[in-house]
N, CA and C atoms as a LAMMPS dump frame, in Angstrom:
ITEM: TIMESTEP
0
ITEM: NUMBER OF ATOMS
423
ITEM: BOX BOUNDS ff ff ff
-5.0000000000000000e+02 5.0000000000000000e+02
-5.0000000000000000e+02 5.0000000000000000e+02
-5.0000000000000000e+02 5.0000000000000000e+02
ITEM: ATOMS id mol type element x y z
1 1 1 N 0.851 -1.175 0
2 1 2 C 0 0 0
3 1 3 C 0.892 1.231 0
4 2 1 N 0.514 2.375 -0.733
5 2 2 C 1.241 3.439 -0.957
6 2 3 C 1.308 4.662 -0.22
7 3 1 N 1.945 5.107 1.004
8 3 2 C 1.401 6.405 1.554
9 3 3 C 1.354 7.324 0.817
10 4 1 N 0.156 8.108 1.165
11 4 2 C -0.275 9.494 0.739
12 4 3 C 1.011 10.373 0.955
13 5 1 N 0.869 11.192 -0.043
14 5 2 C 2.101 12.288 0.169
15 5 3 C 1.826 13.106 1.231
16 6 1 N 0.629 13.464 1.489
17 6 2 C 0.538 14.308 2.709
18 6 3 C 0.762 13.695 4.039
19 7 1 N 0.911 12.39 4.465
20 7 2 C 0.894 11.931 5.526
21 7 3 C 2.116 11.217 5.44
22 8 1 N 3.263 11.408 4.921
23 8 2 C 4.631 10.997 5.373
24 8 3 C 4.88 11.803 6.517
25 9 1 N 4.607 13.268 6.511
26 9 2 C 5.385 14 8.123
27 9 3 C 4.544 13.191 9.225
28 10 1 N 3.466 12.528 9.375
29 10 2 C 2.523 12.112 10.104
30 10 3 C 3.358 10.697 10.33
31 11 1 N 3.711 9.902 9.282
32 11 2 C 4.576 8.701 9.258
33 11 3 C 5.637 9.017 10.376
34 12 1 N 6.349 10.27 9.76
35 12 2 C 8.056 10.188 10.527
36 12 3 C 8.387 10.437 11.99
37 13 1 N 7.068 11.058 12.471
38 13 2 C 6.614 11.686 13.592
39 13 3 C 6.279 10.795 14.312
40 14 1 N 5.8 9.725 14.192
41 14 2 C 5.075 8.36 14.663
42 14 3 C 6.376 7.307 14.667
43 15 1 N 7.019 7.386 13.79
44 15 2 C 8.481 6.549 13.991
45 15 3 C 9.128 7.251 14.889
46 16 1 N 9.358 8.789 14.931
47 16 2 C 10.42 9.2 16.014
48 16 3 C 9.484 9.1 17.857
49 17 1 N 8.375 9.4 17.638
50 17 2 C 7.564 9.326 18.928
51 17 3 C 7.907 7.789 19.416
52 18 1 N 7.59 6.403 18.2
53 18 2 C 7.809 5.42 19.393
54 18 3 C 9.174 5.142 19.403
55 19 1 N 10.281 5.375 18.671
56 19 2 C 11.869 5.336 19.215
57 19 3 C 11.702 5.925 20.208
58 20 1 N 11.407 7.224 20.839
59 20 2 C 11.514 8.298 21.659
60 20 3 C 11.142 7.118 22.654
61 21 1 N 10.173 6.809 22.474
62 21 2 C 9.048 5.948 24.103
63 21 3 C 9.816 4.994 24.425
64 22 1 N 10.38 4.018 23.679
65 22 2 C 10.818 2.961 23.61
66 22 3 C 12.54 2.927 24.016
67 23 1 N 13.189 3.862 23.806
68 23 2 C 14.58 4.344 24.569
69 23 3 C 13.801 5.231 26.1
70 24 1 N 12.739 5.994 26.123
71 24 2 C 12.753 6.432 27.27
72 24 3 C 12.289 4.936 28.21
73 25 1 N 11.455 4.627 27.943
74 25 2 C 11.237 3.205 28.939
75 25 3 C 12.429 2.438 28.989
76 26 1 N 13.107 2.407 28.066
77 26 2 C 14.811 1.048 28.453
78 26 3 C 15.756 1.762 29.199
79 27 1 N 15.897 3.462 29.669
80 27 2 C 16.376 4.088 29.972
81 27 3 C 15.913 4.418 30.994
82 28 1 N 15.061 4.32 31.794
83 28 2 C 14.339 4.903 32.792
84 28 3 C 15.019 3.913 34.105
85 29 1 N 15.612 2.789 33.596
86 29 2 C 15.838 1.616 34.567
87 29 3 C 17.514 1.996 34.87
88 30 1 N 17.886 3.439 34.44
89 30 2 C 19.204 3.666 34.468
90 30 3 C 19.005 5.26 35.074
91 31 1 N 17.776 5.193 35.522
92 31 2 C 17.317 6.6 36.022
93 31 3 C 17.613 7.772 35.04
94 32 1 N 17.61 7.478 33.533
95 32 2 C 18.071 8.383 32.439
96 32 3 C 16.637 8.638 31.486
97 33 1 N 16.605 9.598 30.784
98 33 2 C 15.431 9.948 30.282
99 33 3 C 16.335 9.292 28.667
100 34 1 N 15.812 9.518 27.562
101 34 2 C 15.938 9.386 26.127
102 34 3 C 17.477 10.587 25.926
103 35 1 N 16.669 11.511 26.024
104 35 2 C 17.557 12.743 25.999
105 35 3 C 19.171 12.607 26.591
106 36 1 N 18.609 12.314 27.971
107 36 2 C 20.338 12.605 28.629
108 36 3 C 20.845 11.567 28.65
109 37 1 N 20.438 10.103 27.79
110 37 2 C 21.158 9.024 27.54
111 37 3 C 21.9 9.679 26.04
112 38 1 N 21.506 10.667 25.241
113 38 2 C 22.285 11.173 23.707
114 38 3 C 23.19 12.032 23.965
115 39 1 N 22.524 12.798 25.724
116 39 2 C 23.962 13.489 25.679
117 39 3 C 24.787 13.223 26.348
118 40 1 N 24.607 11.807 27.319
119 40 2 C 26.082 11 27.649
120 40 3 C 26.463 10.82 26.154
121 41 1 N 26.452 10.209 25.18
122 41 2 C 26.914 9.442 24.332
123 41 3 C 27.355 10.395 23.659
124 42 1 N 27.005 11.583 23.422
125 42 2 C 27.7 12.836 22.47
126 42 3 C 29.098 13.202 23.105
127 43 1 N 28.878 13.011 24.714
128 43 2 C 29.887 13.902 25.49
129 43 3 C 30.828 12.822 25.451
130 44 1 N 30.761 11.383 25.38
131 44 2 C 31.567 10.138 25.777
132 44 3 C 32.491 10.194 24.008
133 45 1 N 31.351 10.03 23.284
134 45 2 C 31.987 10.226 21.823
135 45 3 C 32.708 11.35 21.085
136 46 1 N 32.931 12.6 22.318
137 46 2 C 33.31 13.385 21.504
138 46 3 C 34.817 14.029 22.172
139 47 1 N 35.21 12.872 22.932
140 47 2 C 36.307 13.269 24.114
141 47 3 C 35.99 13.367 25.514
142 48 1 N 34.556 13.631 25.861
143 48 2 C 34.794 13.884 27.212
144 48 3 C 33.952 15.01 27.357
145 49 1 N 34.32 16.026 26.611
146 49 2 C 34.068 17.31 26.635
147 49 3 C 33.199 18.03 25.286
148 50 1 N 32.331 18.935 25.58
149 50 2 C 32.155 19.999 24.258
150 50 3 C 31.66 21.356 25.023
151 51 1 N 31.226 22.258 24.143
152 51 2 C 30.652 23.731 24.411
153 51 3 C 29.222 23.384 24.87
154 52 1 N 28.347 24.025 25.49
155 52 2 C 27.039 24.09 25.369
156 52 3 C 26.427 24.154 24.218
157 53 1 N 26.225 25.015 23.602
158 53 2 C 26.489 25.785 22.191
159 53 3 C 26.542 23.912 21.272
160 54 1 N 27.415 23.542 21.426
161 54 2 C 27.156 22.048 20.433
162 54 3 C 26.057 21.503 20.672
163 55 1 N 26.277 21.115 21.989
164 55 2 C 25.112 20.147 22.61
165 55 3 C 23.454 20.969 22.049
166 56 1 N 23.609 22.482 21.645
167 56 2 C 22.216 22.631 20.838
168 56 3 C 22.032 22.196 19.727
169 57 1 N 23.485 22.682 19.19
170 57 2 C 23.073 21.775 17.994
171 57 3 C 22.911 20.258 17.628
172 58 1 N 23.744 19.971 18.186
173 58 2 C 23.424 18.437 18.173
174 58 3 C 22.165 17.526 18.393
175 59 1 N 21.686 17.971 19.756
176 59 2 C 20.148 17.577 20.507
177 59 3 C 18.797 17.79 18.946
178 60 1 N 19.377 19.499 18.864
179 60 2 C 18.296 20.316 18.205
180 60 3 C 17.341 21.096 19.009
181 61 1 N 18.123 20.927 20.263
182 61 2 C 16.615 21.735 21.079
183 61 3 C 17.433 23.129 21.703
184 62 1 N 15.996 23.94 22.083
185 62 2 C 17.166 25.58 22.638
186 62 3 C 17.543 25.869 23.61
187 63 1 N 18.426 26.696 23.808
188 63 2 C 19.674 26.819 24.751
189 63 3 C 18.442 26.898 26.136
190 64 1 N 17.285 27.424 26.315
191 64 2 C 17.019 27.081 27.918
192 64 3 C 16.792 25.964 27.948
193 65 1 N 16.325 25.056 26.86
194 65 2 C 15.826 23.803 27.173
195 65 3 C 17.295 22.529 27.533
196 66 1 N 18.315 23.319 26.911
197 66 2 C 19.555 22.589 27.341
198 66 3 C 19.973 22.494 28.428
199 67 1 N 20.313 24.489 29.2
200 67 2 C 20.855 24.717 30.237
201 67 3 C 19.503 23.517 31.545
202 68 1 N 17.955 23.506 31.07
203 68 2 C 17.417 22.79 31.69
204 68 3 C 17.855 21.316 32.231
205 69 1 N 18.299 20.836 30.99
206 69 2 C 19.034 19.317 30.63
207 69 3 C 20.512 18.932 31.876
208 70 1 N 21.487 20.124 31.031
209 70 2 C 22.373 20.046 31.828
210 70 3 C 22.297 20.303 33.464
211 71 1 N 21.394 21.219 34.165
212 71 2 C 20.628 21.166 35.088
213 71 3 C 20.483 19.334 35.946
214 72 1 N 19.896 19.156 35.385
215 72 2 C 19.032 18.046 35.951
216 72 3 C 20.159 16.87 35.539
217 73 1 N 21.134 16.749 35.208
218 73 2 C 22.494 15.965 34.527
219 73 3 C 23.055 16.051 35.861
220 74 1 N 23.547 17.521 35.788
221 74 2 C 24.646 18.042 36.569
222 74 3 C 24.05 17.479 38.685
223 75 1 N 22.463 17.919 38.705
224 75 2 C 22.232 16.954 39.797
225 75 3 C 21.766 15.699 40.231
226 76 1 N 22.396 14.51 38.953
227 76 2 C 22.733 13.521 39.223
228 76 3 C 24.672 12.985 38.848
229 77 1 N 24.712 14.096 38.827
230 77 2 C 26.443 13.986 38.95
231 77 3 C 26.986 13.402 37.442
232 78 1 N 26.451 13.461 36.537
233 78 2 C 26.357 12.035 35.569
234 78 3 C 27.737 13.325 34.574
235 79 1 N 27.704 14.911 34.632
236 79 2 C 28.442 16.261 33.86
237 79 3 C 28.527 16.743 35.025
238 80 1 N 29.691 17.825 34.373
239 80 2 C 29.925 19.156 35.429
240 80 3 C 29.874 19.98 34.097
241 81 1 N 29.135 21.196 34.323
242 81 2 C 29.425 22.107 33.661
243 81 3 C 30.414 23.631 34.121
244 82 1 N 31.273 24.184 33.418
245 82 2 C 32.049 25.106 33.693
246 82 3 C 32.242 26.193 32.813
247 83 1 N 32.32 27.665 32.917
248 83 2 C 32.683 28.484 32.122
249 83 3 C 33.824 28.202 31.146
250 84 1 N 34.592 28.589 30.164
251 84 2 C 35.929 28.448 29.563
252 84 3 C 36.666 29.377 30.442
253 85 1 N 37.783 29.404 30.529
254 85 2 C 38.939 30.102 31.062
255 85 3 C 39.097 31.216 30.048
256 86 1 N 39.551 31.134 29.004
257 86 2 C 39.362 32.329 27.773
258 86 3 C 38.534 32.612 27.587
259 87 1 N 37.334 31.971 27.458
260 87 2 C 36.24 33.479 26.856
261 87 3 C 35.069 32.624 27.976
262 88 1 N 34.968 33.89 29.029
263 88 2 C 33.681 33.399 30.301
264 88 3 C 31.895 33.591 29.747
265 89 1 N 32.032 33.984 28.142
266 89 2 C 31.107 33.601 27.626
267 89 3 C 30.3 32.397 26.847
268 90 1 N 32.157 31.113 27.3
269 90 2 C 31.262 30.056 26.446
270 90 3 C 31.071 29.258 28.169
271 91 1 N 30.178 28.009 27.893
272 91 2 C 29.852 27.641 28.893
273 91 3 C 30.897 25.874 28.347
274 92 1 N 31.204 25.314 29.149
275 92 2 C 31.829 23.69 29.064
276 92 3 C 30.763 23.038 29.253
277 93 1 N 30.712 21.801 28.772
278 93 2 C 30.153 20.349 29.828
279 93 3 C 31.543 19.227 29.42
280 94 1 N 31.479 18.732 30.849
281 94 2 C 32.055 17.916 30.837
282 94 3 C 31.226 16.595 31.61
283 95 1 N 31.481 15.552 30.688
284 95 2 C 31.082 13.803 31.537
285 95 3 C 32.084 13.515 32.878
286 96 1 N 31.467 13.262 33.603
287 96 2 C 32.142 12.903 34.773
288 96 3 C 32.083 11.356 34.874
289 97 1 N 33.161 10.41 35.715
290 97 2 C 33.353 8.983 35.987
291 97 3 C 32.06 8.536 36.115
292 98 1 N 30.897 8.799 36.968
293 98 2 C 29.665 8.27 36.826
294 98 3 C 28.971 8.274 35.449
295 99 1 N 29.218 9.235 34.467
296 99 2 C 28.61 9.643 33.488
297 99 3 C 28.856 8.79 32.354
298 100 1 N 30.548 8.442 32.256
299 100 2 C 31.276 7.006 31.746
300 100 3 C 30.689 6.194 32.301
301 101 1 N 30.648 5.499 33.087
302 101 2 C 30.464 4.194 33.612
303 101 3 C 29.178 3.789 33.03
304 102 1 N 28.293 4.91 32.599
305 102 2 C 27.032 4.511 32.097
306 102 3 C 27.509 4.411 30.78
307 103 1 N 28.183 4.921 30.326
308 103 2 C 28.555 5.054 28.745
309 103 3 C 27.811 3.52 28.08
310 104 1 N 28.712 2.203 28.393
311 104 2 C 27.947 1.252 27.896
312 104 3 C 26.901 0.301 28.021
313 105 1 N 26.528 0.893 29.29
314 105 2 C 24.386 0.489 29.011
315 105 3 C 23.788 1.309 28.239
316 106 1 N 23.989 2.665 28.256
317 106 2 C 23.432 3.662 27.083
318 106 3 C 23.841 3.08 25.707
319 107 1 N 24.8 3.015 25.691
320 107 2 C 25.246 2.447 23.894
321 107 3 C 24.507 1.579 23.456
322 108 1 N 24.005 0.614 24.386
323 108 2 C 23.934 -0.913 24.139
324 108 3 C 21.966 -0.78 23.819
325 109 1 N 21.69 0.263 25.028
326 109 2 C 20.224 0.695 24.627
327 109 3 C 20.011 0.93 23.03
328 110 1 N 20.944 2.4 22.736
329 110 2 C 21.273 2.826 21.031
330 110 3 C 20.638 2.004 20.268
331 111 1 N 22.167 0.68 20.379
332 111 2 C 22.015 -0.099 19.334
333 111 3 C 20.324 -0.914 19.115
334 112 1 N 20.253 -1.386 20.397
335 112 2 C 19.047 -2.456 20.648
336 112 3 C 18.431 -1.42 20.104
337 113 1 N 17.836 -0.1 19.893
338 113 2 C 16.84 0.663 19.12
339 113 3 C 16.657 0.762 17.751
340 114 1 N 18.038 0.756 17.214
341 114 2 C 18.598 1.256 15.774
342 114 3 C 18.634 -0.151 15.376
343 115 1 N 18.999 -1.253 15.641
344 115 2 C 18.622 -2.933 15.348
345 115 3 C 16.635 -2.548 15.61
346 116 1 N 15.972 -2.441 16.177
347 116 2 C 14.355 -2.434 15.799
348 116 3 C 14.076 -1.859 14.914
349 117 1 N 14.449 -0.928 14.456
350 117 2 C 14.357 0.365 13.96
351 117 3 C 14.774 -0.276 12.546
352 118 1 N 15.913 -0.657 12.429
353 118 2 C 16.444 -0.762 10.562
354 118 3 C 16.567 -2.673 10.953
355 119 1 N 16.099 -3.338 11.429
356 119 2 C 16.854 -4.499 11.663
357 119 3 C 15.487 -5.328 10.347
358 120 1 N 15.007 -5.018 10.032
359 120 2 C 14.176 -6.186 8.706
360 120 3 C 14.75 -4.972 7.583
361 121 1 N 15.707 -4.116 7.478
362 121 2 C 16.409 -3.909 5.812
363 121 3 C 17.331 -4.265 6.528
364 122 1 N 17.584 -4.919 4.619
365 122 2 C 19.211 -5.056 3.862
366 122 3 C 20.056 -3.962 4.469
367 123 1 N 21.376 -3.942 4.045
368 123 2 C 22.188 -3.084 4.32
369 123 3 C 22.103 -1.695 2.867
370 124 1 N 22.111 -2.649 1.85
371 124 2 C 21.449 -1.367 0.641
372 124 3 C 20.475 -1.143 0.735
373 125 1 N 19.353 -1.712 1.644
374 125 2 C 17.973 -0.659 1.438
375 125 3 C 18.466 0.113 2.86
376 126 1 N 19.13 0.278 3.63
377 126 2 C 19.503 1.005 4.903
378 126 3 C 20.275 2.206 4.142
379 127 1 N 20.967 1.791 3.423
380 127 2 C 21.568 3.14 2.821
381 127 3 C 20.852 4.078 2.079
382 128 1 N 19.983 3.291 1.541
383 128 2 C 18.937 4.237 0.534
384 128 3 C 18.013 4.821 1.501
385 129 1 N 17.923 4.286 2.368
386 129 2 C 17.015 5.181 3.56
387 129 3 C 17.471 6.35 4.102
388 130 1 N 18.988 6.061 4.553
389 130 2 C 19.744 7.517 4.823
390 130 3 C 19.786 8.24 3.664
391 131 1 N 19.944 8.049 2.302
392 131 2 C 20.377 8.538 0.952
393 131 3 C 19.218 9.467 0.914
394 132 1 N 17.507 9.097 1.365
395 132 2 C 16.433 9.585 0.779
396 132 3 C 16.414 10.352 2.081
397 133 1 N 16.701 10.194 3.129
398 133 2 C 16.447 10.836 4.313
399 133 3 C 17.034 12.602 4.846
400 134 1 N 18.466 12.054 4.377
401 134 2 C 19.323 13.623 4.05
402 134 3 C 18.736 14.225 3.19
403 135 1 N 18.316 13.766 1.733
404 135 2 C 17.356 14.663 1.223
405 135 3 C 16.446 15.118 1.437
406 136 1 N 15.62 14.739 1.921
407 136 2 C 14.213 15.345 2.302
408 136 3 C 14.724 16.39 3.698
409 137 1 N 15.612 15.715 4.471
410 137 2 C 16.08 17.226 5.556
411 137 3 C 16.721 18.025 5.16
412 138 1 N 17.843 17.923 3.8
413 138 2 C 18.296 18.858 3.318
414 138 3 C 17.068 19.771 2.212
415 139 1 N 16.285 19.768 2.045
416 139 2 C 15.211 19.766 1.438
417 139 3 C 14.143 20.716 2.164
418 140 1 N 14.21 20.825 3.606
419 140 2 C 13.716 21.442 4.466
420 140 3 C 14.534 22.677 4.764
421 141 1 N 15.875 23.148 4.656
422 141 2 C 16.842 23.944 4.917
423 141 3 C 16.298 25.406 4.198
């Protein structure tokens, strides 16, 4: 059966809502929401460390809804956040040893999602999915 062109955003929205549900429930047993299981894994994958300022872009969500994030991170010890030394206008996060140690139950969640998620395609229909996917978001720009 063929979806309607008008109801693909209705499609993609419904795929990201139950990934969303489905990492927040496997995550909840690690006292982690969806969210601050991506930004252990951004901060673990990216050295340790980045700007605030990334972590918006990366997430996609806005800077109060971050400083909120890092908030509620920072009082479960999981980041520390800190000004820069050179310019006291950027803000740090850094993963702290608790924040690692979760590193690979979070990963392992990832995968177990992204295996539901693409695990009945091929590896060439997985690519053509990203292939058609960048387009249509580059497409939105």
């Amino acid at each position: 059966m063929s979806l309607p062109k008008d109801q693909l955003g209705f499609k993609l929205k419904r795929i990201c809502d139950e990934v969303e549900r489905s990492a927040n429930q496997e995550s909840a047993a690690l006292g982690l929401t969806f969210v601050q299981g991506r930004t252990l894994l951004y901060l673990y994958e990216v050295g340790g460390s980045c700007g605030q300022c990334d972590l918006e872009h990366y997430l996609g969500i806005s800077h109060p809804a971050v400083g909120g994030l890092l908030r509620r991170m920072e009082a479960k010890k999981l980041l520390r956040c800190a000004f820069d030394a050179r310019d006291k206008r950027v803000k740090n996060v850094y993963i702290t040893p608790e924040g690692e140690r979760l590193y690979p139950q979070v990963l392992a969640i990832r995968q177990g999602d992204d295996e539901k998620l693409t695990g009945c395609l091929s590896e060439e229909e997985l690519g053509q999915l990203y292939t058609l996917l960048d387009r249509v978001y580059d497409n939105l720009k």
